[in-house]
Residue frames as a rotation matrix with the C-alpha (Angstrom) as fourth column:
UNK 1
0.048 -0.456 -0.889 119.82
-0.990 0.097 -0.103 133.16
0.133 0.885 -0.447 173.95
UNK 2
-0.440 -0.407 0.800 119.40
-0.493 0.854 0.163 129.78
-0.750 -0.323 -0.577 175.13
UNK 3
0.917 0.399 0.009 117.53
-0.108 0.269 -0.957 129.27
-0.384 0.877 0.290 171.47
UNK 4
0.574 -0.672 -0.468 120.54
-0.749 -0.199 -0.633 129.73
0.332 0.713 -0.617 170.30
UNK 5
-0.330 -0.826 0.457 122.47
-0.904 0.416 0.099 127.25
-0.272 -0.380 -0.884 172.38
UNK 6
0.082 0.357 0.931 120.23
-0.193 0.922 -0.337 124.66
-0.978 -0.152 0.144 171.60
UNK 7
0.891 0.254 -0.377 121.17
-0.370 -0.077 -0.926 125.16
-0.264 0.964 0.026 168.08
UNK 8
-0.121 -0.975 0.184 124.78
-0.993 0.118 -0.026 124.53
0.004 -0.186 -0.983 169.03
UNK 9
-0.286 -0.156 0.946 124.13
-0.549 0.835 -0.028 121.34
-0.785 -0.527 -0.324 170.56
UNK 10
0.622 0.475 0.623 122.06
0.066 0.761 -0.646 119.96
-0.780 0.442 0.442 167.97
UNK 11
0.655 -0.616 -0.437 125.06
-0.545 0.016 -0.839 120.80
0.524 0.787 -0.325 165.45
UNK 12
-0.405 -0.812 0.421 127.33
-0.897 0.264 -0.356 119.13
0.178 -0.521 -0.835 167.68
UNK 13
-0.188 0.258 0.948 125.16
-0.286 0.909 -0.304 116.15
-0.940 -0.328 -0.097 167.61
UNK 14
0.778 0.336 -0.532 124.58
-0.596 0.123 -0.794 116.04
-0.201 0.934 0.296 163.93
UNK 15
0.270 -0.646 0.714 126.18
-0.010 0.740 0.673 113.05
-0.963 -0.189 0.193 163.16
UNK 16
0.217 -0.268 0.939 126.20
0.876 0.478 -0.066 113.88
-0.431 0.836 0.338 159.11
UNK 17
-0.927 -0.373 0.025 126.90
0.359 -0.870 0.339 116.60
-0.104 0.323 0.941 156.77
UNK 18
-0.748 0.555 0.364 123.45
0.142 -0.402 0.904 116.93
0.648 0.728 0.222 155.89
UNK 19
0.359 0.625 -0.693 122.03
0.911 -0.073 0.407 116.91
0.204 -0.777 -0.595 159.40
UNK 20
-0.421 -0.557 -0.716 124.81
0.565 -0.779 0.274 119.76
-0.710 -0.289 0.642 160.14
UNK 21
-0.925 0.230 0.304 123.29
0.085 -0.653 0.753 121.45
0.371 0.722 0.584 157.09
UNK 22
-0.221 0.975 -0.033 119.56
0.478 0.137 0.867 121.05
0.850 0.176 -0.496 158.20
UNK 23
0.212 0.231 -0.949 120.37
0.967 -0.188 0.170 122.49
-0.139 -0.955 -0.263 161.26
UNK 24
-0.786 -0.432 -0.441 122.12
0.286 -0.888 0.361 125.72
-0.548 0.158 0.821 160.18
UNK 25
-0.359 0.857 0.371 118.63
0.122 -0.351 0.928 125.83
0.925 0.378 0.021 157.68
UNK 26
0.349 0.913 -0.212 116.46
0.591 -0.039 0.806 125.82
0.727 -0.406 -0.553 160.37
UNK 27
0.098 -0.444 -0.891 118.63
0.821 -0.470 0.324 128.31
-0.562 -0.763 0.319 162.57
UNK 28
-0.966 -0.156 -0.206 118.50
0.134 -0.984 0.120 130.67
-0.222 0.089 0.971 160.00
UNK 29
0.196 0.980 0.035 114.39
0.294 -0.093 0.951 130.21
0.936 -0.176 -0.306 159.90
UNK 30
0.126 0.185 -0.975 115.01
0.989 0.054 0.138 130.63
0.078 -0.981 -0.176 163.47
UNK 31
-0.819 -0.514 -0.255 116.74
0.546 -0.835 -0.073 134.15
-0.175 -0.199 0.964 162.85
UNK 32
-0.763 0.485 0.428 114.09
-0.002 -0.663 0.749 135.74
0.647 0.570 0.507 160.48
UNK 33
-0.101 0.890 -0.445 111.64
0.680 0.388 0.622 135.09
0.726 -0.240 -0.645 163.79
UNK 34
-0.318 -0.696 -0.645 114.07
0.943 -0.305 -0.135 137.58
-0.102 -0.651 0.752 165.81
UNK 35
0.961 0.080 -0.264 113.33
0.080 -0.997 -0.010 141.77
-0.264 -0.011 -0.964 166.55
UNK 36
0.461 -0.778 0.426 116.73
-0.059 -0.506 -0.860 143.27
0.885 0.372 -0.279 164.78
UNK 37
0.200 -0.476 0.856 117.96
-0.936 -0.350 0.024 143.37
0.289 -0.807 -0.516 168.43
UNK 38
0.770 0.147 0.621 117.73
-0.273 0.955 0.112 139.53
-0.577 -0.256 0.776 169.06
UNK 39
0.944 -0.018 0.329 118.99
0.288 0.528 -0.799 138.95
-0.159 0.849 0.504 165.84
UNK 40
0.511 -0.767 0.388 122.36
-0.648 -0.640 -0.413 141.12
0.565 -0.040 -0.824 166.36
UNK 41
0.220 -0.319 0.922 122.81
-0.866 0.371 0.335 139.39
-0.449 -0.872 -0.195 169.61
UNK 42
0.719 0.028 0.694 122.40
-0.020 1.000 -0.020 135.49
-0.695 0.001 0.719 168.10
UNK 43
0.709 -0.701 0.081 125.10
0.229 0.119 -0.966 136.52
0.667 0.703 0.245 165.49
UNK 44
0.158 -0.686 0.710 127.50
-0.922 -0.360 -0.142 137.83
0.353 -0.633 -0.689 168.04
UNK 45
0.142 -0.247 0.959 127.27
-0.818 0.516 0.254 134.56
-0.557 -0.820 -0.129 169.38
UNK 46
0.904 0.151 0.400 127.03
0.216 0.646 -0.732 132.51
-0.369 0.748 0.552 166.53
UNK 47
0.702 -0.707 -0.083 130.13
-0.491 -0.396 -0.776 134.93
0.516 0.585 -0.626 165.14
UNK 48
0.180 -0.699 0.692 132.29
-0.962 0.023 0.273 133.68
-0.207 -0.715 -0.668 167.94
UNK 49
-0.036 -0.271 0.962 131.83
-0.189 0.947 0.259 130.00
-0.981 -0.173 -0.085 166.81
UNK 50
0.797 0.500 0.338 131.07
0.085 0.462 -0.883 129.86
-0.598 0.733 0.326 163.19
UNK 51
0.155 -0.868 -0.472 135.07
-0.987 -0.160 -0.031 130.43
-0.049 0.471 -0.881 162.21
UNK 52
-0.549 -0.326 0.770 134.97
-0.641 0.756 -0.137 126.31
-0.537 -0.568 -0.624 163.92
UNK 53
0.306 0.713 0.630 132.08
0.015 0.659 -0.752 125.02
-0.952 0.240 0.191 162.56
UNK 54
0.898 0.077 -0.433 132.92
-0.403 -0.250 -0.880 126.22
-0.176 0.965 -0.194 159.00
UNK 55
-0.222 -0.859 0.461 136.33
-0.975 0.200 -0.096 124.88
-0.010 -0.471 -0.882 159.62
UNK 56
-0.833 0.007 0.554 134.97
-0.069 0.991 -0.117 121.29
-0.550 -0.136 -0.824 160.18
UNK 57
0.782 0.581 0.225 132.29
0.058 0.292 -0.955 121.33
-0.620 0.760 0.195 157.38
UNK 58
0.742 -0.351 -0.571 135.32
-0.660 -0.233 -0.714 122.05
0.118 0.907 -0.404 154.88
UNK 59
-0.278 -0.926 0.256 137.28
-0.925 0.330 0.187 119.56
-0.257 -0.185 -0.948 156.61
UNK 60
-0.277 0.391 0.878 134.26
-0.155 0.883 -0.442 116.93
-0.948 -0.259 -0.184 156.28
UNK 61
0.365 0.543 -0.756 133.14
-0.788 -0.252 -0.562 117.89
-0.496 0.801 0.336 153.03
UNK 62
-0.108 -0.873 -0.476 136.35
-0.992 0.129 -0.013 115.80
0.073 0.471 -0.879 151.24
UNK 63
-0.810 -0.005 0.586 135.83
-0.193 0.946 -0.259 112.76
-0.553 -0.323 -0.768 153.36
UNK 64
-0.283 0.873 0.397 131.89
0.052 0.428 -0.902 112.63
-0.958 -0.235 -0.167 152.17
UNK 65
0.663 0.298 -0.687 132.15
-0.744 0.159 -0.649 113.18
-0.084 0.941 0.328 148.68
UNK 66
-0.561 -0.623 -0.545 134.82
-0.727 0.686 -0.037 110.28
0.396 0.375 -0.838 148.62
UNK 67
-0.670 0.489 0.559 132.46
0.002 0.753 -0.658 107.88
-0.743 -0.439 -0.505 151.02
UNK 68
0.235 0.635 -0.736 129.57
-0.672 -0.441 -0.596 109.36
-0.702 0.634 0.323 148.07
UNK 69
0.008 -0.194 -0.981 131.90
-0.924 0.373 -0.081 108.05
0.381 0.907 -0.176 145.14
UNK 70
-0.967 -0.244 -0.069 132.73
-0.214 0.932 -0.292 104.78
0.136 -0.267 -0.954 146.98
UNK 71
0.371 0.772 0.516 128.67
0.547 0.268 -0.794 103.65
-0.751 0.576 -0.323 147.48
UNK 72
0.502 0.510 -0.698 128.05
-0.827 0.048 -0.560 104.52
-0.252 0.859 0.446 144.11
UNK 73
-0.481 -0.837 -0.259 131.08
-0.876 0.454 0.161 102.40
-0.017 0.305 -0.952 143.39
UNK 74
-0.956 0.113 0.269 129.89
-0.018 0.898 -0.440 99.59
-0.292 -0.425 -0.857 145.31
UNK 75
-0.068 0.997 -0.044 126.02
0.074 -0.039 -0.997 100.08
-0.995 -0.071 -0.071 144.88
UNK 76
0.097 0.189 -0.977 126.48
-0.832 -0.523 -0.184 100.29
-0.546 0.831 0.106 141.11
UNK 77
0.671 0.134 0.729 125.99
0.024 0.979 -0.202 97.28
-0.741 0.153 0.654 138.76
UNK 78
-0.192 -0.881 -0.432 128.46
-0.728 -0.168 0.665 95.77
-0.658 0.442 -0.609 136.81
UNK 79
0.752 0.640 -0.158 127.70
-0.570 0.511 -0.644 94.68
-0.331 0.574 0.749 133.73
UNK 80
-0.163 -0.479 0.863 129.80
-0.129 0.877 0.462 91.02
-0.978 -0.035 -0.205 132.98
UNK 81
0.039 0.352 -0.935 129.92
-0.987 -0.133 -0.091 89.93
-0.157 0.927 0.342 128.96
């Protein structure tokens, strides 16, 4: 399972939401490569952390649609009469 761990890490290093998403895509591509037996096992382990991770995507989510609205905010023109 050390596929799997290296999926860990690289979520723990995802510095955005959408890296933390791109990893969790490409970990489940990683599953559908698994024998049913593999694939049992990398959820067991995955089950044991993904109460945490899901946890801090719903905690980040808030912050990044408000950083979202602010650039647009700023990055939007303002039309002057």
């Amino acid at each position: 399972m050390n596929q799997v761990q290296h999926y860990l890490t690289r979520y723990k290093q995802a510095a955005t939401l959408e890296e933390k998403e791109a990893v969790v895509a490409d970990y489940q591509l990683y599953l559908q490569t698994l024998t049913p037996e593999e694939r049992d096992k990398a959820r067991e382990v995955m089950g044991v952390l993904w109460p945490s991770i899901k946890q801090r995507i719903d905690e980040l989510t808030p912050m990044m649609d408000s950083l979202t609205k602010m650039l647009d905010r700023l990055t939007t023109p303002t039309i002057k009469a």
